[in-house]
N, C-alpha and C positions, 0 to 999 in steps of 0.2 A: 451567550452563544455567538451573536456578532463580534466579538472580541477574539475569541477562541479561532473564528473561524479565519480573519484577518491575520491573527497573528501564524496561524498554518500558514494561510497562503505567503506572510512575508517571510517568513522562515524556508519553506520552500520553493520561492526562487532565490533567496543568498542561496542554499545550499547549489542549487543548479547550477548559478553562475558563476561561484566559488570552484563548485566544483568541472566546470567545462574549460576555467583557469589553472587549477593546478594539473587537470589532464594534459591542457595544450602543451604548459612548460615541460613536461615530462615528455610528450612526442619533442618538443625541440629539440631534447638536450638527449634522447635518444637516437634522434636523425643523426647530430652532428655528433655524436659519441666518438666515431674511432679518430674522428680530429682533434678534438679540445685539448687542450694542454699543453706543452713546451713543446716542440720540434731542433735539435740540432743539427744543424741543415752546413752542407759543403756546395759551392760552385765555385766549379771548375774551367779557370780560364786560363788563354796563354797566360799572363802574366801571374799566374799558380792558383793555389786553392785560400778561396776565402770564407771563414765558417764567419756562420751568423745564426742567428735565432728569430721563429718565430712561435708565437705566443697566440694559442684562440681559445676564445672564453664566448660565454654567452650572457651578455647583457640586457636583459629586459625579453629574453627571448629572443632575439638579434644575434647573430653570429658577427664577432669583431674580431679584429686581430692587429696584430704587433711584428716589424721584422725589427730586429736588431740588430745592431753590426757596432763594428769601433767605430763606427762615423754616427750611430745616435739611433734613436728608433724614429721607426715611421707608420703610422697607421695605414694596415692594408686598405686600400679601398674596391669597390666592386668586387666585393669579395662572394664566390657562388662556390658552392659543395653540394654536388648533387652525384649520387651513383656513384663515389668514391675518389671521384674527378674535383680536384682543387682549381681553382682559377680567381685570382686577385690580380691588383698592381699598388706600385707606390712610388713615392719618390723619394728620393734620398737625398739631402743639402749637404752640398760638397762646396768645398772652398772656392773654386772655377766656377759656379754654379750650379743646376738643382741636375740630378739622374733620373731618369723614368725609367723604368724598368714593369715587365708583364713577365708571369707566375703564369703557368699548368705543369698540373703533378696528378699522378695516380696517386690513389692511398693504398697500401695493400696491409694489412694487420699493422703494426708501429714501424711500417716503412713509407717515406713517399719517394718518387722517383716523377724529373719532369723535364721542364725546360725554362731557362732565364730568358727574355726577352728581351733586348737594349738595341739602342742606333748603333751600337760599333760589331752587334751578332747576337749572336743565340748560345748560351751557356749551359751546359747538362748541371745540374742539381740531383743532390740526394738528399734525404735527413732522416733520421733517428727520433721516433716520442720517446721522452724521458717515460721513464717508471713513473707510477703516481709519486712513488717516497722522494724523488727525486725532483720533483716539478719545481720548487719553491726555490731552487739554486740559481 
């Protein structure tokens, strides 16, 4: 009966703990839902329109991210999504040396709409979420 009763109770705290982890990862990855996935994104500057891409996933329960451009990728940092409201930054390694640039965008269903932020101004930004079918291109 001591054995019986031990092995309930270890059984039911895995099961607790087990299960108050896979609840969590399910609210994370339902908070950050209408984000996750590809983004093909335009900013818009004098010098004309330059697409690039960014990439969010969730690792470990962690929201990360990726901007991509013909100049290389860079990992979003400070990156916050909260109430449909995007805000990151990164820096980009360019030949002359490194770009900083700050990120806010609204999300609205598979659209974002924001603003680029750099020393030489401020750039409007749009981008498009891929389809799922599409994500892996």
């Amino acid at each position: 009966m001591k054995h019986t009763k031990r092995y309930f109770t270890v059984t039911l705290a895995f099961l607790i703990i087990f299960g108050i982890g896979v609840e969590n990862g399910n609210a994370q990855k339902k908070k950050y839902d209408a984000l996750l996935g590809t983004w093909d994104a335009v900013v818009q500057t004098d010098g004309g329109d330059y697409y690039n891409t960014f990439i969010f996933t969730l690792e470990d329960d962690s929201l990360t991210g990726v901007f991509s451009s013909e100049l290389g990728d860079s990992p979003l940092e400070n990156l916050k999504f909260e109430d449909n409201k995007l805000s990151c930054d990164f820096t980009i390694e360019m030949a002359d040396g490194e770009l900083y640039l700050e990120v806010e965008c609204d999300i609205e269903e598979n659209e974002m709409t924001g603003n680029v932020f750099a020393d030489m101004g401020d750039f409007p930004i749009t981008a498009t979420k891929r389809k799922e079918e599409d994500q892996k291109e």
